[in-house]
C-alpha positions in Angstrom: 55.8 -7.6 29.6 59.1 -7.3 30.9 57.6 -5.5 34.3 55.0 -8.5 34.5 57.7 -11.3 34.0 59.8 -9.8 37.5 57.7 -12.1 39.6 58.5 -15.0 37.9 62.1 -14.2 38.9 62.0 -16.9 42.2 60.8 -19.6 39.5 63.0 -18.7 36.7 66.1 -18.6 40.0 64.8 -21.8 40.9 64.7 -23.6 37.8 68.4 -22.5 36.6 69.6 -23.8 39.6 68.1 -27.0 38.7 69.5 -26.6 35.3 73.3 -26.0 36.5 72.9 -28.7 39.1 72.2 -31.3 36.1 74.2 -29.9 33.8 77.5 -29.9 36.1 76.4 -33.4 37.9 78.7 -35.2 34.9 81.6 -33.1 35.8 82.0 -34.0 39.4 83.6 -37.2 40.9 81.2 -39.2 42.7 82.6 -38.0 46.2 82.3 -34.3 45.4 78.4 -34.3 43.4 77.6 -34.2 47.1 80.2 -31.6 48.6 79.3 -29.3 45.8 75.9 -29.7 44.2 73.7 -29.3 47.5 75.7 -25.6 47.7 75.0 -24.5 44.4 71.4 -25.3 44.9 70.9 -23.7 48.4 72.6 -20.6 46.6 70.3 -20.8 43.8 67.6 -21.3 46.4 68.7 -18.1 48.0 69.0 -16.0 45.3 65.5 -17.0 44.5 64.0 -15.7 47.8 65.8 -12.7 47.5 64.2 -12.3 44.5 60.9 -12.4 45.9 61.2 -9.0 47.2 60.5 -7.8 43.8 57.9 -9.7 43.0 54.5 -7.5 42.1 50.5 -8.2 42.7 49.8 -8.9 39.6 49.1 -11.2 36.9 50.9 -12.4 34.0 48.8 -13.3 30.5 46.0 -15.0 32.4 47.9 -17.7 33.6 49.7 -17.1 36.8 49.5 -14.1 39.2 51.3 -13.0 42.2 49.8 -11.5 45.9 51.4 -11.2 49.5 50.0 -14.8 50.4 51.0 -16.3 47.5 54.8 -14.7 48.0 54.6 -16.3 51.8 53.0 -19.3 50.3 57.2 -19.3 47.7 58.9 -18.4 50.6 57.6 -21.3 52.7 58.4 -23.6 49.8 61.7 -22.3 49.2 62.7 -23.1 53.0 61.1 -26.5 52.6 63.0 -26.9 49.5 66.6 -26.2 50.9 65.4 -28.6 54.3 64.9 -31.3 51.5 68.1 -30.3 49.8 70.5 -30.9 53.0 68.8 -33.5 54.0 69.7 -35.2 50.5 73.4 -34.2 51.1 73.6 -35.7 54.3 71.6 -38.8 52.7 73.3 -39.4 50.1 77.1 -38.5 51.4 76.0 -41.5 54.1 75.4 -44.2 51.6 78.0 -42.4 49.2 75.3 -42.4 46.4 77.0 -42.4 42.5 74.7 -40.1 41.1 74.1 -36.4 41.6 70.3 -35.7 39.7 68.5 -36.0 42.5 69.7 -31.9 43.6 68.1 -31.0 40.5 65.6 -33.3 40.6 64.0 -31.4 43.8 64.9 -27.8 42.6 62.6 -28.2 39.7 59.6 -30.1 41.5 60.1 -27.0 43.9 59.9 -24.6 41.0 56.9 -27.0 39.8 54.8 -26.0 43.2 55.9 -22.6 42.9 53.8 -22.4 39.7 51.2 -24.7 41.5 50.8 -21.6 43.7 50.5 -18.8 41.3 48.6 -20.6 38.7 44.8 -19.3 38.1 44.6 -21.5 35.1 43.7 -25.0 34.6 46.1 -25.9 31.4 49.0 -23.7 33.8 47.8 -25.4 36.8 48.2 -29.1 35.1 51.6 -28.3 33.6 52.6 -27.2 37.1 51.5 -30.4 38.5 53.2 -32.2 36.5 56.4 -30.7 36.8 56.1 -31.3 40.5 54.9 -34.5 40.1 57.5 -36.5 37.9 60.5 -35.1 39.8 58.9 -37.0 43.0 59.1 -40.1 41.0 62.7 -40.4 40.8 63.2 -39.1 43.9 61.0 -41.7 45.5 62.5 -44.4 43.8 66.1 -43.4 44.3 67.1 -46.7 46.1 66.0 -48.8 43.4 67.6 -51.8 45.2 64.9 -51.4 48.2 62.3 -53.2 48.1 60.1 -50.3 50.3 61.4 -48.1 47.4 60.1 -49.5 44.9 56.5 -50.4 45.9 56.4 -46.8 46.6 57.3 -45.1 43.3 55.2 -48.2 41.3 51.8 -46.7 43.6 52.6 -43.4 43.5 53.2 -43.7 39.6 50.1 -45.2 38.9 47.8 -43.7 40.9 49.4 -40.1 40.4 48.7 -40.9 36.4 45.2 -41.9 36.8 44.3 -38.7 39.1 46.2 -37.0 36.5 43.8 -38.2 33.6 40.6 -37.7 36.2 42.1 -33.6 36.7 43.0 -33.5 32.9 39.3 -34.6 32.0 37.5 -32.6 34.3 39.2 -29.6 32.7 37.8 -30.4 29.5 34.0 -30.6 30.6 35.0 -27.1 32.6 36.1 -26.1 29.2 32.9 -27.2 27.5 30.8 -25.5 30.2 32.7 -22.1 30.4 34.4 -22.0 27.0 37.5 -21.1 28.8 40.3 -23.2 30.9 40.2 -20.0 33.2 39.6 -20.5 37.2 37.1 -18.2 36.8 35.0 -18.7 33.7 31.8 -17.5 32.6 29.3 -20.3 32.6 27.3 -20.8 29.1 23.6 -21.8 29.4 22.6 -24.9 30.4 25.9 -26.5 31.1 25.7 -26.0 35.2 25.6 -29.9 35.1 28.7 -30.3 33.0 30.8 -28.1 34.9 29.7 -29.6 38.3 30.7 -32.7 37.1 34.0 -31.1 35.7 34.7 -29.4 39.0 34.4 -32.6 41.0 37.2 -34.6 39.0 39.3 -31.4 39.0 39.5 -31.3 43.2 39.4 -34.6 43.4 43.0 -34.5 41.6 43.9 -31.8 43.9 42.8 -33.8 47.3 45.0 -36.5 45.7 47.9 -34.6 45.7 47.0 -32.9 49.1 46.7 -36.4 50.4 43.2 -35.8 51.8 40.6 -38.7 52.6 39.7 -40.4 51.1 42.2 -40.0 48.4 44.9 -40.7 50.9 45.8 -44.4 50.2 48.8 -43.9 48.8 50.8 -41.5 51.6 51.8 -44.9 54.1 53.7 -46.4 51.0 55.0 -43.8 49.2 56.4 -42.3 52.5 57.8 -45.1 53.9 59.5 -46.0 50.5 61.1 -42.9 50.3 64.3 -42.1 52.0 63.0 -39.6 55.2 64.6 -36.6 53.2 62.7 -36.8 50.2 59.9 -37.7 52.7 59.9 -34.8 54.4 60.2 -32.2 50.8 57.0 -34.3 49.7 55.2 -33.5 53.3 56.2 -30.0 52.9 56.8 -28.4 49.1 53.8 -30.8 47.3 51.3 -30.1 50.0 52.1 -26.4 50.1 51.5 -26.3 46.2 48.4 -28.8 46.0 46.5 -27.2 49.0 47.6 -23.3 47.5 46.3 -24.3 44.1 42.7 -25.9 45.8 42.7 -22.6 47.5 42.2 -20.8 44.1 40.2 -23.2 42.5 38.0 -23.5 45.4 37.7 -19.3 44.7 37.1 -19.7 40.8 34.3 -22.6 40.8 32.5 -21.0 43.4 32.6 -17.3 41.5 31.8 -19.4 38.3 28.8 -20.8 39.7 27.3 -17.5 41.6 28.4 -15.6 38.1 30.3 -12.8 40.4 33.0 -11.4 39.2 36.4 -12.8 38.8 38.9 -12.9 41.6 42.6 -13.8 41.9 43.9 -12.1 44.5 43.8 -14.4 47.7 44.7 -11.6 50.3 41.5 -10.4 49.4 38.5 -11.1 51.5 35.7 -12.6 48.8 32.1 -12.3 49.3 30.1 -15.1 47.2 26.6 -14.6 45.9 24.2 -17.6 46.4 26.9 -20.3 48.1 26.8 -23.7 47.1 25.6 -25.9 49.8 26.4 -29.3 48.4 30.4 -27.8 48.2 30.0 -26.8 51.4 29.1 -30.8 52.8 32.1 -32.2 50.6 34.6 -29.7 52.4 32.6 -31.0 55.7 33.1 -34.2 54.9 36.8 -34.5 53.2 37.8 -32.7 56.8 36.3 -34.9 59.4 37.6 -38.3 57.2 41.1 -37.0 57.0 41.4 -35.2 60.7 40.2 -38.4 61.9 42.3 -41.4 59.8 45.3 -39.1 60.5 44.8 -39.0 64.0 43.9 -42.6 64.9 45.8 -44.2 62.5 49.0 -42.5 63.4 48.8 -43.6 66.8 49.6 -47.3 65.8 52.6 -46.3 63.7 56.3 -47.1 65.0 58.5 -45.9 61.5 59.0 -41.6 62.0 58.2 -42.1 58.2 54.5 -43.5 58.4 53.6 -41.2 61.6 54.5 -38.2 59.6 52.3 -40.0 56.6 49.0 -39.5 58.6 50.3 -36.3 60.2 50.0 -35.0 56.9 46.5 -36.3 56.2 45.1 -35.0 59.0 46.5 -31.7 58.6 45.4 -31.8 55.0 41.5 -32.1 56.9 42.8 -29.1 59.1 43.5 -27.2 56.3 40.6 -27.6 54.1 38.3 -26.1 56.9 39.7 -22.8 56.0 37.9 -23.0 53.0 35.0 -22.0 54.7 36.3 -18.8 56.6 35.3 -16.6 58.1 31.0 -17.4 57.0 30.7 -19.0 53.7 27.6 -20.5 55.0 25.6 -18.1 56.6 26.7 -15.4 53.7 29.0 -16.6 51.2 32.0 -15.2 53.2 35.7 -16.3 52.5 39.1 -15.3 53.5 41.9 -18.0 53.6 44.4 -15.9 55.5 44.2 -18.5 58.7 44.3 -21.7 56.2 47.4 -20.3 54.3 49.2 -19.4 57.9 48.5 -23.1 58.9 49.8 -24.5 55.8 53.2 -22.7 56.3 53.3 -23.4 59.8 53.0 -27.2 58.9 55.2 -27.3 55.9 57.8 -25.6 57.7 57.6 -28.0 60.7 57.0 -30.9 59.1 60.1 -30.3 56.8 62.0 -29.6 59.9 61.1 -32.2 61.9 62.1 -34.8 59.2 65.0 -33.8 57.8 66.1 -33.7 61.3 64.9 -37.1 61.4 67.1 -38.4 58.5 70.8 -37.3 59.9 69.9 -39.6 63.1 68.1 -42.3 61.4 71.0 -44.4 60.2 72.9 -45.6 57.0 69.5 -46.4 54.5 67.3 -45.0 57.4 67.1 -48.5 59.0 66.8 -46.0 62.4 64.0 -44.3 61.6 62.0 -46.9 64.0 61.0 -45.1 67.6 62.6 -47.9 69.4 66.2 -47.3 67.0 66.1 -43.4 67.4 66.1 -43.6 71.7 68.6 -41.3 72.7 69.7 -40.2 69.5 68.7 -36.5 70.4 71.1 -36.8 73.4 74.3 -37.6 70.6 73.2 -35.2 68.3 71.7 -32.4 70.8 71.4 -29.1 68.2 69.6 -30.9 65.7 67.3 -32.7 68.3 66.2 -29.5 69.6 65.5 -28.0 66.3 63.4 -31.3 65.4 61.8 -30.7 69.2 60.8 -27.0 68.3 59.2 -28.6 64.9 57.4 -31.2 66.5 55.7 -28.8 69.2 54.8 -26.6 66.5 53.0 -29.8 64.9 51.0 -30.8 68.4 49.8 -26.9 68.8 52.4 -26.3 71.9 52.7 -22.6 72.6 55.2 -20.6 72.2 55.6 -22.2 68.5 53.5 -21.2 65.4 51.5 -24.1 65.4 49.6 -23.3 68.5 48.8 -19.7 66.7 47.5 -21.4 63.7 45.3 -24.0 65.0 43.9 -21.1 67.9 43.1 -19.3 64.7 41.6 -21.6 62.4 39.5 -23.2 65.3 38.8 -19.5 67.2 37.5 -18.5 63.3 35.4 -21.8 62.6 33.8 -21.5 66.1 32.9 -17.8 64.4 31.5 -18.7 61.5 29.1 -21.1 63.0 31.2 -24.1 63.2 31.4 -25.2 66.7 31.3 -28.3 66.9 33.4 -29.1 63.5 35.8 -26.7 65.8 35.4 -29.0 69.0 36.0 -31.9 66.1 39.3 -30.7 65.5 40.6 -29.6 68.7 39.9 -33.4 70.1 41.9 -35.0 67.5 44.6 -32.2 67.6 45.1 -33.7 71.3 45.0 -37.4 70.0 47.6 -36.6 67.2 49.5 -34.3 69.7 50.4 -37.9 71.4 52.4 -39.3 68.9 54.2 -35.8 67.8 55.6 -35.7 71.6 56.6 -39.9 71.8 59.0 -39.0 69.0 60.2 -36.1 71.0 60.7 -37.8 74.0 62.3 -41.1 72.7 64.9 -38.7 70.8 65.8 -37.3 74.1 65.2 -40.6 76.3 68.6 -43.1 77.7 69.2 -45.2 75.6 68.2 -49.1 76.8 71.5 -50.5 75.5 74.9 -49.7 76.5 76.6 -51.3 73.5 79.0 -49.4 71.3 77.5 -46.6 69.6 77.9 -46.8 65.6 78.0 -43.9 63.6 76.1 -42.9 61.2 78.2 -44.2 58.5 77.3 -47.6 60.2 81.7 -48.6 60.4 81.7 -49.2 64.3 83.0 -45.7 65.3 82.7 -42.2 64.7 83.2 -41.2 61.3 83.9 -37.0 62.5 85.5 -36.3 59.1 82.3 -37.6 57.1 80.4 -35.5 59.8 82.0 -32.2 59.2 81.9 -32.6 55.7 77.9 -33.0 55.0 76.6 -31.6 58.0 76.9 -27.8 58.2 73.7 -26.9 55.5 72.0 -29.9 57.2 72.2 -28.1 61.0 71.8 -24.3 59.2 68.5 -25.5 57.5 67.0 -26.7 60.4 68.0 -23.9 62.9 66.8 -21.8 60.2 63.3 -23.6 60.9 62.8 -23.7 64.0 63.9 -19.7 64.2 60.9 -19.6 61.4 58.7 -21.2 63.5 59.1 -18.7 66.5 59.3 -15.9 64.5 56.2 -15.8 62.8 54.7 -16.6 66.2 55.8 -13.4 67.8 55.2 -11.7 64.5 52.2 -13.3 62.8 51.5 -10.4 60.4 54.7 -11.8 58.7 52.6 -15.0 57.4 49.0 -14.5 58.5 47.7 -12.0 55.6 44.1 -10.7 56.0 
């Protein structure tokens, strides 16, 4: 028991880190919650990684289990989760917040998607969910005087309740069909009907949380009410978990159906008896809606915040094609090594590119506007080029990661039969690739006006003590990604398993 439990270790680091952040957040003047609690979470945040190196393949009582993708899959999430952690400090220092909570707040929705990852059962899976989920909530609605803010966390409440109640029952009619909450379950006579029906509500809770079409409607608002930190953890740590859980449910319902035998591991390559057809045309379709809303409609978007909404749905439509590699069609095929590498290639950039976002975007991030952030990359040049690295990883631009992963995912889809879905992809990669690089160039672009510069503090002139003081996790955290980014890159066989 005690063996089993040592890959827990990340989440259990995680969590107390939380803990200690909440439980010392009374303690601390209002000035030093944010000198102080962002350390003690990155160092919690640290220790947990380091404790990944412990971490066995193996499962615990049923309920969670550990493998080498799902150990990239923490690691990702932990780097996402200490980008959303300085971004907070440098967020909240600005706009010299009262309150502390919101530190550990985001450590325990990141512990929350951590369990999202390793769950392989549907009561684990829901609790995870849910301690990912209500965290976000707060954090969304942390300005409550904002107007933007508040809309957000309202939609984002509701609808996160109702898909909530839609997962919740179709675990009970998978319950009913298989007599167990297990992924994979041994289906009892004459219930196929039942468990289809329980299977559909179940990933259509998990394409909510994804943000995939056409469960996307909420992304725009919630993203644009949060500040661009918080923004950027949800882009990054939720997706990671929602998309890691799909993976293993979309494993369990299919071995459930074709009666094969039970399979956890997801390094492993699965061969399915009999494949469901009708699956395969949802995944079909859930790809082509969200590759193509995320594409088009970000095009149209001026706020950093609402691009990076529809970035993330139609890299949710990427992603879910990897759910048919390397030939689930033609022979019930499936390994997800090239959808897992693409969904830590993303998160990574994607948390990168935004928290770099928030320390140029102004007091309240009322300069997250393309037009407002012209030339900020020029002021702020170490930071812009980490954000610059992020966002060429997001448009596919060699030498980054993102060009590896989407060569992959496409180069295996082409494989497998899907050509044109391939051809699909790689058009709208280009269209979305237009409004990744117009953020890049108008951080790097002169600046139209040559009015006095106010700093970020918004007081008229440069605030360098308020700099110094928030800054230094902020600028490691993002170096740190982009050095990510190239690394696995050049060494691919660090995140691309299988």
């Amino acid at each position: 028991m005690i063996n089993n439990i040592i890959y827990l270790l990340p989440v259990i680091c995680v969590v107390l880190g939380g803990m200690v952040a909440l439980a010392a957040e009374p303690f601390l003047d209002n000035e030093n919650k944010h000198k102080v609690l962002p350390w003690v979470s990155a160092f919690f945040i640290a220790l947990g990684a380091a404790t990944l190196y412990y971490a066995k393949t193996e499962m615990l009582l049923n309920l969670y289990a550990m493998d080498p993708v799902r150990r990239v899959l923490c690691m990702a999430i932990l780097l996402c989760a200490l980008l959303g952690i300085s971004g907070l400090q440098w967020t909240l220092g600005r706009e010299k917040f009262k309150g502390g909570e919101a530190y550990g707040l985001m450590m325990l929705a990141t512990s929350g998607a951590m369990l999202m990852t390793q769950a392989i059962d549907y009561v684990a899976l829901f609790i995870a969910m849910e301690l990912t989920s209500f965290p976000i909530y707060a954090l969304v609605g942390l300005r409550r005087k904002d107007v933007n803010a508040n809309e957000g966390v309202f939609k984002y409440f509701v609808s996160g309740a109702i898909f909530s109640a839609i997962f919740l029952y179709g675990v009970s009619l998978i319950y009913g069909a298989t007599g167990s909450t297990h992924f994979c379950g041994n289906l009892l006579d004459g219930r196929r009907v039942i468990y289809d029906v329980g299977t559909l509500f179940v990933v259509a809770g998990l394409f909510f949380k994804a943000g995939a079409a056409p469960m996307h409607f909420w992304v725009a608002d919630v993203y644009t009410g949060a500040s661009v930190a918080v923004t950027g953890f949800m882009a990054a740590v939720v997706k990671v978990g929602a998309l890691a859980a799909l993976g293993t449910v979309w494993l369990g319902l299919l071995v459930t159906r074709s009666g094969s035998e039970a399979v956890w591991n997801l390094a492993e390559k699965v061969t399915i008896m009999n494949p469901s057809f009708p699956l395969f045309y949802v995944i079909i379709v859930v790809a082509i809606l969200s590759m193509a809303i995320g594409a088009f409609s970000g095009l149209a978007q001026k706020s950093v915040r609402r691009i990076m909404a529809f970035s993330a749905v139609m890299n949710a439509g990427f992603i879910v094609i990897g759910l048919l590699l390397p030939n689930y069609y033609d022979n019930g095929e499936i390994q997800m090594g090239p959808m897992f590498y693409f969904l830590v290639t993303y998160a990574i950039a994607s948390a990168g590119a935004l928290t770099g976002i928030a320390y140029m975007s102004g007091k309240e991030d009322h300069k997250e506007n393309l037009e407002d952030l012209q030339g900020a990359g020029r002021r702020r040049p170490f930071v812009a080029l980490g954000v610059a690295v992020c966002l060429a990883s997001l448009a596919g631009l060699p030498p980054v990661a993102g060009f590896l992963a989407k060569f992959t995912l496409f180069t295996e889809a082409f494989n497998a039969g899907l050509g044109w879905l391939a051809a699909v992809g790689f058009g709208l990669s280009l269209v979305a690739a237009v409004y990744y690089l117009r953020i890049a160039y108008v951080l790097f672009a002169p600046k139209k006006d040559d009015g006095e510069v106010k700093c970020c503090c918004g007081e008229g002139k440069c605030c360098g003590k308020f700099e110094a003081t928030y800054v230094y996790l902020l600028r490691f955290a993002v170096a740190a990604a982009a050095i990510a980014l190239l690394v696995i890159s050049i060494y691919p066989s660090l995140a691309l398993i299988g």
